[in-house]
C-alpha positions in Angstrom: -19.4 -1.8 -28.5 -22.7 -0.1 -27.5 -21.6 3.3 -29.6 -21.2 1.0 -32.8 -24.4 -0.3 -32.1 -26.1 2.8 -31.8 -24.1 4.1 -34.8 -25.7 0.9 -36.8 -29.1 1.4 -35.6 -29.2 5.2 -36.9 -28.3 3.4 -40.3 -24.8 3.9 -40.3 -23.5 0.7 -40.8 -21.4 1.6 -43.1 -19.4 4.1 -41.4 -18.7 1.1 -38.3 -17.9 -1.5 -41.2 -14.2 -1.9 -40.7 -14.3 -1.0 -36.4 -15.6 -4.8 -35.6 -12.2 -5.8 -35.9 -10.9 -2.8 -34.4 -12.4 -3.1 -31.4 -11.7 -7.2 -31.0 -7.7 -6.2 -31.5 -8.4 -3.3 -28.6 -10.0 -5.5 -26.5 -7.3 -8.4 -26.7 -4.3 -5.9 -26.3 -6.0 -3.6 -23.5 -8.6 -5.8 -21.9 -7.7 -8.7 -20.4 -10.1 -10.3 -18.2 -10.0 -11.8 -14.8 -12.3 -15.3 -14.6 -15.0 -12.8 -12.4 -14.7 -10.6 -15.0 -12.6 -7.6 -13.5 -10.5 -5.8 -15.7 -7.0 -6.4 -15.5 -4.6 -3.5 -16.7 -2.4 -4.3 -19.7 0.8 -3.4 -17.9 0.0 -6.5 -15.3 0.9 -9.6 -15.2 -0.9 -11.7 -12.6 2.3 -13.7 -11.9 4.3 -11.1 -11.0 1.9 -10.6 -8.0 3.0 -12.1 -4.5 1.0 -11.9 -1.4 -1.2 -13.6 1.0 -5.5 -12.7 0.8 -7.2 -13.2 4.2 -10.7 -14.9 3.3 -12.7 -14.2 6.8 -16.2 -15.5 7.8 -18.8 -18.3 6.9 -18.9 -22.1 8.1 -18.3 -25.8 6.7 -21.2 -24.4 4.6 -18.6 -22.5 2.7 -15.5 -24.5 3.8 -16.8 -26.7 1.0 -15.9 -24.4 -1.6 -12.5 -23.8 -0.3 -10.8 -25.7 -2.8 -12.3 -25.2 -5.8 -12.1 -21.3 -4.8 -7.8 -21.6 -4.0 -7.2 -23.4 -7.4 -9.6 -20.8 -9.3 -7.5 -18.1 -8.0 -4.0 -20.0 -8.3 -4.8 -20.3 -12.0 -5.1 -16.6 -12.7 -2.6 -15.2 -9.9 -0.5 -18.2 -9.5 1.7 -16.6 -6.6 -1.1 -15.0 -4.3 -2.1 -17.5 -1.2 -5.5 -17.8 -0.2 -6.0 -18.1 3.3 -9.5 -18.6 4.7 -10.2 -18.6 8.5 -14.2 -19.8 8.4 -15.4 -17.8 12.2 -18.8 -19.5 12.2 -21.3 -18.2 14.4 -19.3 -18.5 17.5 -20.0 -15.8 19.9 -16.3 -15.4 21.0 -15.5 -13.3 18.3 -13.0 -11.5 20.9 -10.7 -14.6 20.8 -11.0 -15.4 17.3 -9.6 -11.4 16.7 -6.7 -12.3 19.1 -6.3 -15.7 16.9 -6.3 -13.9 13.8 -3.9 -11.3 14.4 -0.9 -12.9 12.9 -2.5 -13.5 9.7 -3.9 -10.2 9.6 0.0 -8.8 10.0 1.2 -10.9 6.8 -2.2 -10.4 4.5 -1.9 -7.5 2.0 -6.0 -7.8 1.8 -8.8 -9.3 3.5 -12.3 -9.9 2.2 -14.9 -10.3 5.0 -17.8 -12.6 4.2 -21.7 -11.7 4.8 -21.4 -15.1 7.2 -19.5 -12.9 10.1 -20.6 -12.4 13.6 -21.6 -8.5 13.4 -19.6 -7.5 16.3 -16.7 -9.4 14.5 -16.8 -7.5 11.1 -17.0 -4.0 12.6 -13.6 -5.1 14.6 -12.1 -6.4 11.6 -12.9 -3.4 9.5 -11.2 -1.2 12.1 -8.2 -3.2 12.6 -7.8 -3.3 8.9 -7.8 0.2 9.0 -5.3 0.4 11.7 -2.8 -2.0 9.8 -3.9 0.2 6.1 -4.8 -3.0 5.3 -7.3 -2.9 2.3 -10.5 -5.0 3.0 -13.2 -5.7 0.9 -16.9 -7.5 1.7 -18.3 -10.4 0.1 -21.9 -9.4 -0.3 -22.5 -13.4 -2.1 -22.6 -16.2 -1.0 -21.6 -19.0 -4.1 -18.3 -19.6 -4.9 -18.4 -16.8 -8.3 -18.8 -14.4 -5.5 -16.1 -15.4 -3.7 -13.5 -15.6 -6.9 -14.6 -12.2 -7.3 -14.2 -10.3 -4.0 -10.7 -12.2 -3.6 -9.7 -10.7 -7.2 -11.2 -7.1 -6.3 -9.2 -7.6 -3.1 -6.2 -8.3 -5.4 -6.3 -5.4 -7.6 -7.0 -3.3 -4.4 -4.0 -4.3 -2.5 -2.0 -3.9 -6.1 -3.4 -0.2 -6.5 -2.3 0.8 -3.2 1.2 -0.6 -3.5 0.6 -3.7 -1.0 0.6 -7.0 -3.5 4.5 -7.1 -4.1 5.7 -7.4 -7.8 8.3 -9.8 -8.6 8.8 -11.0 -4.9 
C-alpha cells in the first residue's frame, strides 16, 4: 500500500490504476487478521487450534477484565482455554510457583503480566524454559494488550508445534 502510494505521488497514478483492487483481493485471500491485529497465516484456521494459554500476574485490578478478555479470544480461537492465575503482590511467590506447576504442565504458552512479583517472573521464565514452554510478556496493562499478548502467545506455541491442530 505504501509503494502505490509513493508510485502515485511521483505522478504515476496511472500505472497503480487497476492495483487498488489487486491489493484488496491479496489482502482478503493472504491477510487475515487477528482482533489485535496479528497476522494470521492463510493456511490457519483458528478452530483447528486446541490448547490451554497460562495468563500469569496482576490483581482484581485486572481480574475485572477477565471475562471480557476469555470471550474476545473464544471468538477468534474458539477451542484455546484461557486460564489466568492473578499472583498479586504477595511476597510468597515460592508457593504460588509450587501452586502453579500443574497448570504450567498442561499450558502450551504462558504470557506473564508487567503486574508480577520480580522474583516471581524471573522463576517463571526459567521454568518455561525448562518445560520448552513458549512465554511471552505483557508489557500493557488494558485489556487490547492482553488480547494481544495471549494471540502472540498463540501463534508462538503454533510456530513451534505446541498448539495441537484438530485435537
Amino acid at each position: 500500500e505504501a509503494l502505490l502510494e509513493d508510485i502515485r505521488a511521483l505522478g504515476g497514478d496511472e500505472a497503480v490504476a487497476g492495483l487498488d483492487a489487486r491489493l484488496a483481493q491479496y489482502r482478503q485471500v493472504f491477510e487475515r487478521r487477528s482482533q489485535s491485529g496479528l497476522v494470521v497465516p492463510p493456511s490457519v484456521d483458528p478452530a483447528d487450534f486446541y490448547g490451554l494459554v497460562l495468563v500469569i500476574g496482576g490483581n482484581e485490578t485486572q481480574a475485572q477484565q477477565d471475562a471480557a478478555i476469555a470471550d474476545s479470544i473464544k471468538e477468534q480461537w474458539p477451542n484455546v482455554t484461557i486460564v489466568f492465575e492473578r499472583t498479586g503482590w504477595n511476597s510468597n511467590w515460592g508457593d504460588q510457583l509450587r501452586l502453579m506447576e500443574g497448570e504450567l504442565s498442561r499450558a502450551r504458552a504462558v504470557v506473564i503480566m508487567r503486574y508480577v512479583r520480580t522474583m516471581l517472573g524471573k522463576a517463571l521464565r526459567r521454568r518455561c524454559s525448562e518445560l520448552e514452554l513458549p512465554w511471552i510478556a505483557c508489557t500493557g496493562s488494558g485489556r487490547a494488550s492482553m488480547v494481544r499478548a495471549i494471540e502472540q502467545a498463540i501463534l508462538l506455541a503454533w510456530r513451534q508445534g505446541g498448539m495441537a491442530l484438530h485435537g
